[in-house]
N, C-alpha and C positions, 0 to 999 in steps of 0.2 A: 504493500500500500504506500503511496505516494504522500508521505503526512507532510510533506514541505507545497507540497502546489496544494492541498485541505486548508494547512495553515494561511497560504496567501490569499483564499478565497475569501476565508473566514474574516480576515483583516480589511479585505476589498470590501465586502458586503456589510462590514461594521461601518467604516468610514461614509460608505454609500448613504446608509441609513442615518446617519446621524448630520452629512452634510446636506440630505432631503428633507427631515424634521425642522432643521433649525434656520433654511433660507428667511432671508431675510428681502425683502421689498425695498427701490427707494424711490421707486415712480407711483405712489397710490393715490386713483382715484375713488373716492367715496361719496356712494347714491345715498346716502342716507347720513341723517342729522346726529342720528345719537354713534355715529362710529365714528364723524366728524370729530363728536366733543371725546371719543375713546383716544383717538389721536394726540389729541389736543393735549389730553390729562395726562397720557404717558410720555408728553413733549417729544413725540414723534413729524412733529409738523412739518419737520424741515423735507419731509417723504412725500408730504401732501403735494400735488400737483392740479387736482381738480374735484369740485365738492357741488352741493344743490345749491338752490338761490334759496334754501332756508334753511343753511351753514354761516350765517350772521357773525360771526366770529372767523371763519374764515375768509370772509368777503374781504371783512376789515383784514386781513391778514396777505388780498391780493392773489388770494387762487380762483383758480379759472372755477367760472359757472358754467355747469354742461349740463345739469338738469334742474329740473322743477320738484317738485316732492316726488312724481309719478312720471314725467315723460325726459326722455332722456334724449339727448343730441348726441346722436352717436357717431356724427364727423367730428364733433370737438372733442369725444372723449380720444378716437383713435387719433389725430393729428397732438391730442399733449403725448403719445407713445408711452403709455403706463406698463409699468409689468405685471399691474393687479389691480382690478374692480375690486371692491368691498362694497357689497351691496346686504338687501332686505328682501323679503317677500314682495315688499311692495312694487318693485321694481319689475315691469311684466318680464314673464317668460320668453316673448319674441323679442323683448331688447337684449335679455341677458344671451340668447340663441344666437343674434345678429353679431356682437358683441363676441362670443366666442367662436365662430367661423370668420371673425376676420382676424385672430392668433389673441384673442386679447385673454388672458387667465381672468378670471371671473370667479369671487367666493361671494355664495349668497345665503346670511344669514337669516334663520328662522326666528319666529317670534320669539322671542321671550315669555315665559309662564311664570316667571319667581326672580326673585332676591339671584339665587345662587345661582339661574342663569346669566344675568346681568353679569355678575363678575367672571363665569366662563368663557364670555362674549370678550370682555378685556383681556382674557389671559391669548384669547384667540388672534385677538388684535397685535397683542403686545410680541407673540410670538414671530409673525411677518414683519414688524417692526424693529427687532431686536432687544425688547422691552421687558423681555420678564421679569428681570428682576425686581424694575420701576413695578410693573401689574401685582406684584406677590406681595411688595410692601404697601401698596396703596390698601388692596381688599384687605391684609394683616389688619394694618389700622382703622378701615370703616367696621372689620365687623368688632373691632375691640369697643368703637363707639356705637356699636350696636346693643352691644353687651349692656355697656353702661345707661344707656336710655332705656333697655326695658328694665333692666334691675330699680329704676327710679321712678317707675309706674306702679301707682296707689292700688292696693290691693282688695279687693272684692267684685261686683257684681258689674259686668264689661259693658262700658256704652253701646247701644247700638245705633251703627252708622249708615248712613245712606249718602256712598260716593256720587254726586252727579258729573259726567264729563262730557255729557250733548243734549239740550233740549230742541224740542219740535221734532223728534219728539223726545221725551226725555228718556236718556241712555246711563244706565251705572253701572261701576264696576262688578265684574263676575268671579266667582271664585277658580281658581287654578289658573289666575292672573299675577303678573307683578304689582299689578294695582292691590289687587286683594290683600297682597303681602302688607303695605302699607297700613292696611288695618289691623289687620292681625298684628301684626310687630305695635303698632300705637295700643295695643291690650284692648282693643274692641272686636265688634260683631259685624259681619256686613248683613243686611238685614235682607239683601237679595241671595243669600246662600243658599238658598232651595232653589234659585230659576233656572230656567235652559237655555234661556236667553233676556240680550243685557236690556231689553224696551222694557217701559212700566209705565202704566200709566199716574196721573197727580193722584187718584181717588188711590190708589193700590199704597202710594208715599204714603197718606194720610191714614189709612186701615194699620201699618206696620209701623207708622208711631216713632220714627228714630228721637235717640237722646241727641244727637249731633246729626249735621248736614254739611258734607264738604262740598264746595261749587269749583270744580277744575277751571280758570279763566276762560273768558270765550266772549270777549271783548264788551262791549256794551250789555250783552244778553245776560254774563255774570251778576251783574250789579243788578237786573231785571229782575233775574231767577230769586236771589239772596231776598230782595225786597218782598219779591211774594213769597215766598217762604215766613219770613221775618211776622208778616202780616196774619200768617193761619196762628193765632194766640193756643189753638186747642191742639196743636203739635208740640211735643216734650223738647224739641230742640230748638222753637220760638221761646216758649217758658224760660229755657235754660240760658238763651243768647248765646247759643252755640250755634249758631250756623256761620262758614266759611267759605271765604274763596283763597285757593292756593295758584301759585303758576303753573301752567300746564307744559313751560319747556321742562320743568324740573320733573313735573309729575310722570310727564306724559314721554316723554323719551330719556329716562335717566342712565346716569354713567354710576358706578359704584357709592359715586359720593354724593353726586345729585340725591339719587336715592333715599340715603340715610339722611342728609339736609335735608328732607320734605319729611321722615318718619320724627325728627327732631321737630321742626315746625308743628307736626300736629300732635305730639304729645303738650307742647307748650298751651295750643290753643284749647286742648281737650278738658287737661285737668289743671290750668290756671285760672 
Protein backbone atom coordinates (compact mmCIF):
# COMPACT_ATOMS: atom_id res chain seq x y z
CA UNK A 1 0.00 0.00 0.00
CA UNK A 2 1.16 3.34 -1.11
CA UNK A 3 0.69 5.24 2.47
CA UNK A 4 2.94 8.20 1.11
CA UNK A 5 0.60 9.22 -2.02
CA UNK A 6 -2.80 8.31 1.10
CA UNK A 7 -0.98 10.77 3.15
CA UNK A 8 -0.67 13.45 0.34
CA UNK A 9 -4.23 13.02 -0.49
CA UNK A 10 -5.26 13.35 2.92
CA UNK A 11 -3.40 16.75 3.39
CA UNK A 12 -4.67 17.92 -0.29
CA UNK A 13 -8.22 17.36 0.66
CA UNK A 14 -7.63 18.87 4.36
CA UNK A 15 -6.28 22.03 2.91
CA UNK A 16 -9.05 21.94 0.17
CA UNK A 17 -11.68 21.91 2.67
CA UNK A 18 -10.75 24.38 4.98
CA UNK A 19 -9.45 26.82 2.18
CA UNK A 20 -13.42 26.37 0.79
CA UNK A 21 -15.16 26.94 4.22
CA UNK A 22 -13.28 29.94 5.17
CA UNK A 23 -13.35 32.02 1.43
CA UNK A 24 -13.71 35.09 2.19
CA UNK A 25 -15.75 37.98 -0.30
CA UNK A 26 -14.54 41.44 -1.05
CA UNK A 27 -16.88 42.44 -3.89
CA UNK A 28 -20.51 42.12 -1.89
CA UNK A 29 -23.53 43.14 -3.08
CA UNK A 30 -26.41 43.07 -0.76
CA UNK A 31 -30.51 42.91 -1.76
CA UNK A 32 -31.43 43.24 1.59
CA UNK A 33 -31.56 45.92 4.59
CA UNK A 34 -30.87 43.84 7.52
CA UNK A 35 -27.59 42.03 5.81
CA UNK A 36 -26.67 45.63 4.89
CA UNK A 37 -26.65 46.61 8.62
CA UNK A 38 -24.84 42.70 9.26
CA UNK A 39 -22.11 44.33 7.32
CA UNK A 40 -22.05 47.23 8.78
CA UNK A 41 -21.95 45.87 12.46
CA UNK A 42 -19.03 43.58 11.73
CA UNK A 43 -17.38 46.70 9.96
CA UNK A 44 -17.04 44.71 6.82
CA UNK A 45 -18.13 47.61 4.75
CA UNK A 46 -15.11 48.21 3.14
CA UNK A 47 -16.42 44.66 0.84
CA UNK A 48 -19.67 46.44 0.23
CA UNK A 49 -19.96 47.45 -3.38
CA UNK A 50 -23.74 47.64 -3.93
CA UNK A 51 -26.81 47.66 -1.58
CA UNK A 52 -31.10 48.67 -1.88
CA UNK A 53 -32.29 52.23 -1.84
CA UNK A 54 -33.42 51.24 1.71
CA UNK A 55 -29.72 50.78 2.97
CA UNK A 56 -29.99 54.48 4.23
CA UNK A 57 -26.61 54.02 5.94
CA UNK A 58 -25.06 52.81 3.05
CA UNK A 59 -26.27 55.54 0.62
CA UNK A 60 -24.62 57.93 3.20
CA UNK A 61 -21.78 55.64 2.82
CA UNK A 62 -21.72 56.14 -1.37
CA UNK A 63 -22.46 52.60 -2.43
CA UNK A 64 -24.11 51.95 -5.42
CA UNK A 65 -28.12 51.53 -5.56
CA UNK A 66 -29.00 48.48 -7.76
CA UNK A 67 -32.23 47.68 -6.08
CA UNK A 68 -35.43 48.71 -4.52
CA UNK A 69 -36.78 46.46 -1.41
CA UNK A 70 -38.08 43.96 -4.38
CA UNK A 71 -36.85 44.74 -7.86
CA UNK A 72 -33.50 44.46 -8.74
CA UNK A 73 -31.29 46.07 -11.70
CA UNK A 74 -29.47 43.47 -12.78
CA UNK A 75 -27.18 45.44 -15.26
CA UNK A 76 -25.95 47.54 -12.29
CA UNK A 77 -25.46 44.63 -10.01
CA UNK A 78 -23.38 42.77 -13.00
CA UNK A 79 -21.39 45.83 -14.22
CA UNK A 80 -20.14 46.62 -10.20
CA UNK A 81 -18.59 42.72 -10.80
CA UNK A 82 -19.26 41.31 -7.23
CA UNK A 83 -18.05 37.91 -6.34
CA UNK A 84 -21.23 37.55 -4.01
CA UNK A 85 -25.02 38.49 -3.98
CA UNK A 86 -26.30 38.24 -0.39
CA UNK A 87 -29.63 38.32 -0.70
CA UNK A 88 -33.47 37.22 1.05
CA UNK A 89 -36.50 35.45 0.10
CA UNK A 90 -37.63 38.46 -0.83
CA UNK A 91 -35.70 38.84 -3.76
CA UNK A 92 -37.72 36.96 -6.68
CA UNK A 93 -36.56 33.61 -8.00
CA UNK A 94 -36.18 34.98 -11.62
CA UNK A 95 -33.69 37.68 -10.49
CA UNK A 96 -31.79 35.53 -8.35
CA UNK A 97 -31.83 32.77 -11.66
CA UNK A 98 -30.84 35.66 -14.17
CA UNK A 99 -28.21 36.66 -11.62
CA UNK A 100 -26.63 33.28 -11.50
CA UNK A 101 -26.49 32.40 -15.33
CA UNK A 102 -24.64 35.33 -15.96
CA UNK A 103 -21.56 33.75 -13.38
CA UNK A 104 -22.72 35.92 -10.50
CA UNK A 105 -22.46 33.59 -6.89
CA UNK A 106 -25.76 34.31 -5.21
CA UNK A 107 -26.55 33.22 -1.36
CA UNK A 108 -30.18 33.80 -0.50
CA UNK A 109 -31.05 33.96 2.98
CA UNK A 110 -34.26 32.49 4.57
CA UNK A 111 -36.53 34.13 6.95
CA UNK A 112 -35.60 34.23 10.17
CA UNK A 113 -38.10 32.58 12.90
CA UNK A 114 -36.18 33.50 16.22
CA UNK A 115 -33.56 35.38 18.22
CA UNK A 116 -30.99 32.53 17.57
CA UNK A 117 -31.52 32.65 13.98
CA UNK A 118 -30.76 36.35 13.74
CA UNK A 119 -27.38 35.63 15.15
CA UNK A 120 -26.62 32.47 12.74
CA UNK A 121 -27.59 34.96 9.82
CA UNK A 122 -24.35 37.11 11.34
CA UNK A 123 -22.18 34.25 11.96
CA UNK A 124 -23.19 33.43 8.12
CA UNK A 125 -22.24 36.98 7.13
CA UNK A 126 -19.20 37.33 9.04
CA UNK A 127 -17.94 34.01 7.63
CA UNK A 128 -17.72 35.46 3.68
CA UNK A 129 -16.45 38.55 5.29
CA UNK A 130 -13.66 37.38 7.30
CA UNK A 131 -15.59 38.35 10.44
CA UNK A 132 -15.94 35.67 12.87
CA UNK A 133 -14.33 36.51 15.38
CA UNK A 134 -15.94 40.28 15.27
CA UNK A 135 -19.61 37.83 14.96
CA UNK A 136 -18.68 35.50 18.19
CA UNK A 137 -17.82 38.55 20.30
CA UNK A 138 -20.77 40.73 19.30
CA UNK A 139 -23.60 37.78 19.80
CA UNK A 140 -21.19 36.67 23.21
CA UNK A 141 -22.19 40.10 24.45
CA UNK A 142 -25.95 40.71 23.25
CA UNK A 143 -26.80 37.51 24.79
CA UNK A 144 -24.80 38.36 28.08
CA UNK A 145 -27.28 41.58 27.89
CA UNK A 146 -29.95 39.27 27.33
CA UNK A 147 -29.29 37.45 30.22
CA UNK A 148 -29.34 40.59 32.24
CA UNK A 149 -32.62 42.12 31.07
CA UNK A 150 -34.75 39.17 31.77
CA UNK A 151 -33.12 38.31 35.10
CA UNK A 152 -34.49 42.08 35.95
CA UNK A 153 -38.16 41.26 34.94
CA UNK A 154 -40.79 41.45 37.85
CA UNK A 155 -41.95 38.21 38.64
CA UNK A 156 -45.58 36.86 38.59
CA UNK A 157 -48.46 36.98 36.26
CA UNK A 158 -47.00 37.91 32.24
CA UNK A 159 -48.66 40.92 30.50
CA UNK A 160 -50.59 40.09 27.60
CA UNK A 161 -49.52 41.77 24.50
CA UNK A 162 -50.81 42.54 21.34
CA UNK A 163 -47.89 43.31 18.69
CA UNK A 164 -49.53 45.56 15.97
CA UNK A 165 -47.17 45.81 12.79
CA UNK A 166 -50.00 46.69 9.72
CA UNK A 167 -53.33 48.08 9.95
CA UNK A 168 -56.15 48.09 7.18
CA UNK A 169 -56.01 45.67 7.84
CA UNK A 170 -54.73 45.19 11.12
CA UNK A 171 -51.78 42.53 11.12
CA UNK A 172 -49.70 41.09 14.58
CA UNK A 173 -47.03 39.24 15.35
CA UNK A 174 -47.35 35.24 15.11
CA UNK A 175 -45.80 32.90 17.08
CA UNK A 176 -42.50 30.93 15.71
CA UNK A 177 -41.46 34.42 14.68
CA UNK A 178 -38.48 36.79 15.74
CA UNK A 179 -41.07 39.16 16.59
CA UNK A 180 -42.67 36.72 18.89
CA UNK A 181 -39.30 36.27 20.50
CA UNK A 182 -39.46 39.94 21.49
CA UNK A 183 -42.34 39.07 23.61
CA UNK A 184 -41.45 36.34 25.20
CA UNK A 185 -38.00 37.51 26.01
CA UNK A 186 -39.86 41.13 27.43
CA UNK A 187 -41.63 38.16 30.01
CA UNK A 188 -45.13 38.60 28.25
CA UNK A 189 -47.83 36.74 26.36
CA UNK A 190 -48.78 37.23 22.61
CA UNK A 191 -52.37 37.05 22.83
CA UNK A 192 -52.45 35.81 19.18
CA UNK A 193 -50.73 32.43 20.09
CA UNK A 194 -53.44 30.26 19.16
CA UNK A 195 -53.85 31.91 15.32
CA UNK A 196 -52.96 30.45 11.92
CA UNK A 197 -52.69 33.57 10.60
CA UNK A 198 -51.34 37.16 11.54
CA UNK A 199 -55.04 39.28 10.30
CA UNK A 200 -57.45 40.03 13.38
CA UNK A 201 -59.99 41.94 13.39
CA UNK A 202 -60.44 45.54 16.15
CA UNK A 203 -63.62 43.56 17.80
CA UNK A 204 -61.35 40.11 18.10
CA UNK A 205 -58.34 43.10 19.82
CA UNK A 206 -61.14 44.03 22.09
CA UNK A 207 -62.66 40.25 23.08
CA UNK A 208 -58.65 39.32 24.07
CA UNK A 209 -58.28 42.26 26.27
CA UNK A 210 -54.28 42.93 26.04
CA UNK A 211 -52.56 44.49 29.24
CA UNK A 212 -50.19 46.30 26.61
CA UNK A 213 -50.28 47.35 22.84
CA UNK A 214 -47.19 47.65 21.00
CA UNK A 215 -47.67 49.97 17.58
CA UNK A 216 -44.50 48.98 15.03
CA UNK A 217 -44.13 52.63 13.36
CA UNK A 218 -45.93 53.06 10.09
CA UNK A 219 -45.67 56.66 9.73
CA UNK A 220 -48.71 59.00 10.21
CA UNK A 221 -51.00 55.73 10.63
CA UNK A 222 -48.97 54.80 14.06
CA UNK A 223 -49.88 57.94 15.81
CA UNK A 224 -53.70 57.10 14.35
CA UNK A 225 -53.79 53.50 15.53
CA UNK A 226 -52.17 54.48 19.30
CA UNK A 227 -54.88 57.26 19.42
CA UNK A 228 -57.68 54.82 18.88
CA UNK A 229 -56.50 52.43 20.86
CA UNK A 230 -55.71 55.05 23.69
CA UNK A 231 -59.60 56.18 23.29
CA UNK A 232 -61.26 52.37 23.83
CA UNK A 233 -61.14 53.37 28.15
CA UNK A 234 -62.77 49.45 28.55
CA UNK A 235 -59.28 47.98 27.13
CA UNK A 236 -56.79 46.96 30.19
CA UNK A 237 -53.95 48.56 28.01
CA UNK A 238 -55.97 52.07 27.62
CA UNK A 239 -56.48 51.60 31.69
CA UNK A 240 -52.83 50.97 32.08
CA UNK A 241 -51.34 53.73 29.59
CA UNK A 242 -49.58 51.10 28.17
CA UNK A 243 -49.93 51.35 24.69
CA UNK A 244 -46.66 51.91 22.35
CA UNK A 245 -45.14 52.71 19.37
CA UNK A 246 -41.57 51.26 18.73
CA UNK A 247 -39.29 51.73 15.37
CA UNK A 248 -39.95 49.37 12.85
CA UNK A 249 -36.04 49.45 11.28
CA UNK A 250 -35.01 48.10 14.78
CA UNK A 251 -38.14 45.86 15.19
CA UNK A 252 -38.62 44.83 11.80
CA UNK A 253 -35.22 43.82 10.28
CA UNK A 254 -32.90 43.57 13.34
CA UNK A 255 -29.10 42.66 13.50
CA UNK A 256 -28.13 40.81 16.87
CA UNK A 257 -28.03 44.01 18.73
CA UNK A 258 -31.00 45.97 17.17
CA UNK A 259 -32.62 43.11 18.48
CA UNK A 260 -31.82 43.05 22.09
CA UNK A 261 -32.19 47.26 21.96
CA UNK A 262 -35.91 46.86 21.19
CA UNK A 263 -36.26 43.68 23.85
CA UNK A 264 -34.59 46.41 26.32
CA UNK A 265 -36.91 49.23 25.19
CA UNK A 266 -39.87 47.24 25.93
CA UNK A 267 -39.09 45.92 29.17
CA UNK A 268 -38.50 49.71 30.13
CA UNK A 269 -41.91 50.70 28.77
CA UNK A 270 -43.63 47.47 30.13
CA UNK A 271 -42.94 47.52 33.73
CA UNK A 272 -41.98 51.24 34.39
Amino acid sequence: MNYKKIYLVAIFTLVYNISSYSQTYNRIVSLSRSITQEIYLLSANDKLVGCTSYCDFAIKDNKEVVASAVDVNIEKVIMLRPDLVLTTTITTPEAIETLKKAGVKVIAFQTTKSYEEICQNLRQVAEYTGKTLVADQIIKKQKHRLDSIISNIPKGNKPRIFFEIGTKPIFTVMPNTFMNDFITFAGGENIASDLQKGTMTRESVFLRNPDVIVIVTMGILAEEEKDRWTSSKQLNAAKNKKIFIIDSDKACSPTPVTFIDVVEELTKLIYN
